[in-house]
C-alpha positions as YAML, in Angstrom:
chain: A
units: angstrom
residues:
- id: 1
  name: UNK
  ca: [5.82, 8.75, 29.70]
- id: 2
  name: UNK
  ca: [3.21, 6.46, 29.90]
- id: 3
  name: UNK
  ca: [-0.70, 6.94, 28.56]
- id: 4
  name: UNK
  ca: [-3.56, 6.38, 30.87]
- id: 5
  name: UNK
  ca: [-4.38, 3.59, 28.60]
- id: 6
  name: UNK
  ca: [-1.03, 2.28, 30.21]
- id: 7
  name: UNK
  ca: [1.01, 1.60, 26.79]
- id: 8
  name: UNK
  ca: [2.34, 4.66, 24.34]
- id: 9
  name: UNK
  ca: [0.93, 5.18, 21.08]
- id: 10
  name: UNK
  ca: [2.98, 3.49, 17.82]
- id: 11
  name: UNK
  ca: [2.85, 4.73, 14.34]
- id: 12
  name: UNK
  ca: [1.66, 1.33, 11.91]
- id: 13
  name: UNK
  ca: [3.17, 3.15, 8.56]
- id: 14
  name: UNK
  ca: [6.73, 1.00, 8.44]
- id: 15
  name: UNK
  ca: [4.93, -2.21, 9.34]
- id: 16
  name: UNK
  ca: [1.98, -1.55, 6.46]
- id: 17
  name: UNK
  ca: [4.32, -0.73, 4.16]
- id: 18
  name: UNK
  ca: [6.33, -3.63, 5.06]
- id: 19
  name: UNK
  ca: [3.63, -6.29, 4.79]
- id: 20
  name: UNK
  ca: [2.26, -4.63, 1.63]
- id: 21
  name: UNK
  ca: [5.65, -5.16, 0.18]
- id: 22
  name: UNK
  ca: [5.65, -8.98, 1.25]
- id: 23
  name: UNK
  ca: [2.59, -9.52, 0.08]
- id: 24
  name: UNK
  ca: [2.57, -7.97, -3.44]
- id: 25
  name: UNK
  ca: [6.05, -9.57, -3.81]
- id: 26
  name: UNK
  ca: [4.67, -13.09, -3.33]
- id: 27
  name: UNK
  ca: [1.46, -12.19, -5.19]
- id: 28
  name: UNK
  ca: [2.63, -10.48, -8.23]
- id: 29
  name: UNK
  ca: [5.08, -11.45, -11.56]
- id: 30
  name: UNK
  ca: [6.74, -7.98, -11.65]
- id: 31
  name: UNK
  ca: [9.39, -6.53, -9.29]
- id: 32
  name: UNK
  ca: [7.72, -4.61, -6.04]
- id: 33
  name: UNK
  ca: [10.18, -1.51, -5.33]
- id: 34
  name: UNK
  ca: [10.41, 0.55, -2.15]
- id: 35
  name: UNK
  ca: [13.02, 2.93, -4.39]
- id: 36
  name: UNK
  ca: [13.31, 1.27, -8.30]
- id: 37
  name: UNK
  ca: [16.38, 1.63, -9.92]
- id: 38
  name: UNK
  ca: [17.03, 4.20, -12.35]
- id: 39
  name: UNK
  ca: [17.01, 1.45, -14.80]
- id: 40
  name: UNK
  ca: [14.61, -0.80, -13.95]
- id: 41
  name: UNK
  ca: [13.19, -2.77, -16.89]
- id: 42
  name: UNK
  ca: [8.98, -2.14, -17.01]
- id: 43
  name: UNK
  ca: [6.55, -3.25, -16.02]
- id: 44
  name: UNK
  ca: [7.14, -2.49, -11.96]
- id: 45
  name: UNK
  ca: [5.68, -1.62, -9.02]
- id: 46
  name: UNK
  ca: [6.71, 0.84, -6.46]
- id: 47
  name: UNK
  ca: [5.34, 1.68, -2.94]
- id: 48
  name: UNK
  ca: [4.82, 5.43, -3.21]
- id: 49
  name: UNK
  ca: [3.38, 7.88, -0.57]
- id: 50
  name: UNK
  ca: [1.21, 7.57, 2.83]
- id: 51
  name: UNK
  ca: [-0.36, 9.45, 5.12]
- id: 52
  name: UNK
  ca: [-1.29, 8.52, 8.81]
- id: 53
  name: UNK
  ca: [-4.21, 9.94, 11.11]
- id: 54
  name: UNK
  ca: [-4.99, 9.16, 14.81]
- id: 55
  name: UNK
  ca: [-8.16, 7.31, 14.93]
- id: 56
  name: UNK
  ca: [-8.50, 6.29, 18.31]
- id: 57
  name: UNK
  ca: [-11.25, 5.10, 20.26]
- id: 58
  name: UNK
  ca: [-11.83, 5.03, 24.27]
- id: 59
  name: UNK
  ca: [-9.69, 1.87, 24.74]
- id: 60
  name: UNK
  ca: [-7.68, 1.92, 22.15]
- id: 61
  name: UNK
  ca: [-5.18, 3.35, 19.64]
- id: 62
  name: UNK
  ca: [-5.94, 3.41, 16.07]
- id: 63
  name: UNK
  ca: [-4.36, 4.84, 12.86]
- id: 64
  name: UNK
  ca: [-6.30, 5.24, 9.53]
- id: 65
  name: UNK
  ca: [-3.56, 5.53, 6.68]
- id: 66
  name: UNK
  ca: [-4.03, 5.93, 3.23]
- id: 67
  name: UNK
  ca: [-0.42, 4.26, 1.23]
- id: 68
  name: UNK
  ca: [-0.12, 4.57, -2.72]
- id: 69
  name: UNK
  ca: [1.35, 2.24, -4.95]
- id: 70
  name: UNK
  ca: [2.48, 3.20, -8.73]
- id: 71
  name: UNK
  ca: [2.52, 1.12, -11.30]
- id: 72
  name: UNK
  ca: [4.65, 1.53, -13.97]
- id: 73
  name: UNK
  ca: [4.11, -0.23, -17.15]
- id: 74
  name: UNK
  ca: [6.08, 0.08, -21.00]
- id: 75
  name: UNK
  ca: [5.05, -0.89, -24.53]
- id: 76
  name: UNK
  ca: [2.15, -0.40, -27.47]
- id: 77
  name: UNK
  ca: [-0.65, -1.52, -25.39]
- id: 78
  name: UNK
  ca: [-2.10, 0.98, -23.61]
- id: 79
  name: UNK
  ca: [-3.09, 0.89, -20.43]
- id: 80
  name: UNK
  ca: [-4.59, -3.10, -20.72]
- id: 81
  name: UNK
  ca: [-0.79, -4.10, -18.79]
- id: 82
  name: UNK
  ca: [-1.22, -1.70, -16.55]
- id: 83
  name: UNK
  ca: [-4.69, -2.32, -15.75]
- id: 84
  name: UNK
  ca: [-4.02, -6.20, -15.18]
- id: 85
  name: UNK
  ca: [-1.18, -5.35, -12.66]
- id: 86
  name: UNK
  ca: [-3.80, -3.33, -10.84]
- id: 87
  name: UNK
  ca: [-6.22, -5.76, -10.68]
- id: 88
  name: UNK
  ca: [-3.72, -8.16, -9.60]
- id: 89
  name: UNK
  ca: [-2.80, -5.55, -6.63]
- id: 90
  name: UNK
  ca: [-6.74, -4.96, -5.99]
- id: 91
  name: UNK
  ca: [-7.06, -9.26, -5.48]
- id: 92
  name: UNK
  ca: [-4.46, -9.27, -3.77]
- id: 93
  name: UNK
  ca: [-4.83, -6.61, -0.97]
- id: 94
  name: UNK
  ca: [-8.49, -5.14, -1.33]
- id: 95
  name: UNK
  ca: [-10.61, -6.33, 1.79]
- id: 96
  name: UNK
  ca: [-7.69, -8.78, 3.14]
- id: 97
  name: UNK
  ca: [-7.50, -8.59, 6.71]
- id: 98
  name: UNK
  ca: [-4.71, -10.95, 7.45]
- id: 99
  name: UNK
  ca: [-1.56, -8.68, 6.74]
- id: 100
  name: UNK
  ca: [1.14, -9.46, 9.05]
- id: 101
  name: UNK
  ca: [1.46, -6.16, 10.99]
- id: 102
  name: UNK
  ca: [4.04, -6.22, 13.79]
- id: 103
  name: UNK
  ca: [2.40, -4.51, 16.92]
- id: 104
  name: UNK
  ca: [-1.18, -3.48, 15.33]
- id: 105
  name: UNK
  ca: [-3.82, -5.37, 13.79]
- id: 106
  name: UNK
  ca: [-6.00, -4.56, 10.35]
- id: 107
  name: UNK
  ca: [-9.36, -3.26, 10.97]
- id: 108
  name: UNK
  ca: [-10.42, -2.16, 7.81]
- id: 109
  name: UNK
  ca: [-8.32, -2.69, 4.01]
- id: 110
  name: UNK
  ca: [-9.74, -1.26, 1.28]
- id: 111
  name: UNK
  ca: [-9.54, 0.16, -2.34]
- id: 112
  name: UNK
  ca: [-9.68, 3.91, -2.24]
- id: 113
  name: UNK
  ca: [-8.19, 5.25, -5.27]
- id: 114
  name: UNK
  ca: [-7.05, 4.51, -8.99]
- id: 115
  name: UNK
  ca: [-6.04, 6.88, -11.52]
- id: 116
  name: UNK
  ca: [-4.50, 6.01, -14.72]
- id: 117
  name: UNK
  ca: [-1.99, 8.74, -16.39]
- id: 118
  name: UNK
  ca: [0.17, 8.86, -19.26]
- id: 119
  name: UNK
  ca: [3.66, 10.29, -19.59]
- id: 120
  name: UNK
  ca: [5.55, 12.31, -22.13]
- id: 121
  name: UNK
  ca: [6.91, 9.63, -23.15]
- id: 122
  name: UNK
  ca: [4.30, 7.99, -25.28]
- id: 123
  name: UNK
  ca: [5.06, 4.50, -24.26]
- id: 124
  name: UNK
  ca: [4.32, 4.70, -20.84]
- id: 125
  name: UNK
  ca: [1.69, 4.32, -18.78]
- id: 126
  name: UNK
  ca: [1.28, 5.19, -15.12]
- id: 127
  name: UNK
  ca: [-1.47, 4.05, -12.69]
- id: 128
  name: UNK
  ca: [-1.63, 5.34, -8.59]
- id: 129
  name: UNK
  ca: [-3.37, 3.24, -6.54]
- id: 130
  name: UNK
  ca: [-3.95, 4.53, -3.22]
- id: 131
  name: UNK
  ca: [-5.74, 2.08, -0.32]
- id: 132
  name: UNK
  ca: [-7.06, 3.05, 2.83]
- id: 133
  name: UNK
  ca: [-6.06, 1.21, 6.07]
- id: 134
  name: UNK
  ca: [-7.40, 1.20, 9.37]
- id: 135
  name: UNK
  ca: [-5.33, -0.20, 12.69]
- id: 136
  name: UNK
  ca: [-5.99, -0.98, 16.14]
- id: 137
  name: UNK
  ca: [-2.86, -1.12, 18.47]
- id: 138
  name: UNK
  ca: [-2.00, -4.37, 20.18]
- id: 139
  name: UNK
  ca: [-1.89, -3.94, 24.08]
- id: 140
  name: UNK
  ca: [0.92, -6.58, 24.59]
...
């Protein structure tokens, strides 16, 4: 069944994820992970959970997503490692409108979230970084 805009609304979460995988992968010097390894050496990063939201407008379909990355770092430095990676993720993605989305175009990218955390084990150091994402549908 087609809409009266004349196309059918698409979900953008696979090809976000996707092209926030490329690009951290070129971007960053530590493994990006959609599922890491049991035993993956640190420090890593792995695409974690997302939500998705209609957030259309008269003439077009839209999606505002929010998709978290974790960071996982290992050693006696804190949370400096960690911190780095982040920053490294923030350059890379933060206000960058030229993903490569298949079927929907970036409207808005931005930094929404970071937390740091530790773990039981003493060692290690976990950071969530969640970004916001708005799309706009392409008609063709």
């Amino acid at each position: 069944m087609t809409t009266k805009l004349g196309y059918d609304a698409r979900s953008a979460l696979l090809t976000v994820q996707r092209a926030f995988y490329e690009r951290l992968s070129e971007d960053l010097d530590v493994p990006v992970y959609d599922w890491a390894p049991e035993d993956a050496p640190y420090p890593y990063v792995v695409i974690g959970e997302a939500t998705e939201m209609a957030d259309n407008n008269h003439s077009n379909f839209g999606r505002e997503m929010t998709l978290t990355l974790h960071v996982w770092t290992k050693g006696h430095e804190g949370f400096a490692p960690t911190l780095e990676i982040v920053d490294a993720i923030q350059q890379s993605l933060d206000h960058q409108l030229d993903l490569d989305l298949v079927g929907h175009r970036v409207v808005t990218l931005r930094l929404d979230q970071v937390l740091t955390l530790r773990d039981p084990d003493p060692l290690i150091r976990h950071a969530p970084v969640r970004f916001r994402v708005q799309t706009e549908q392409e008609t063709s």
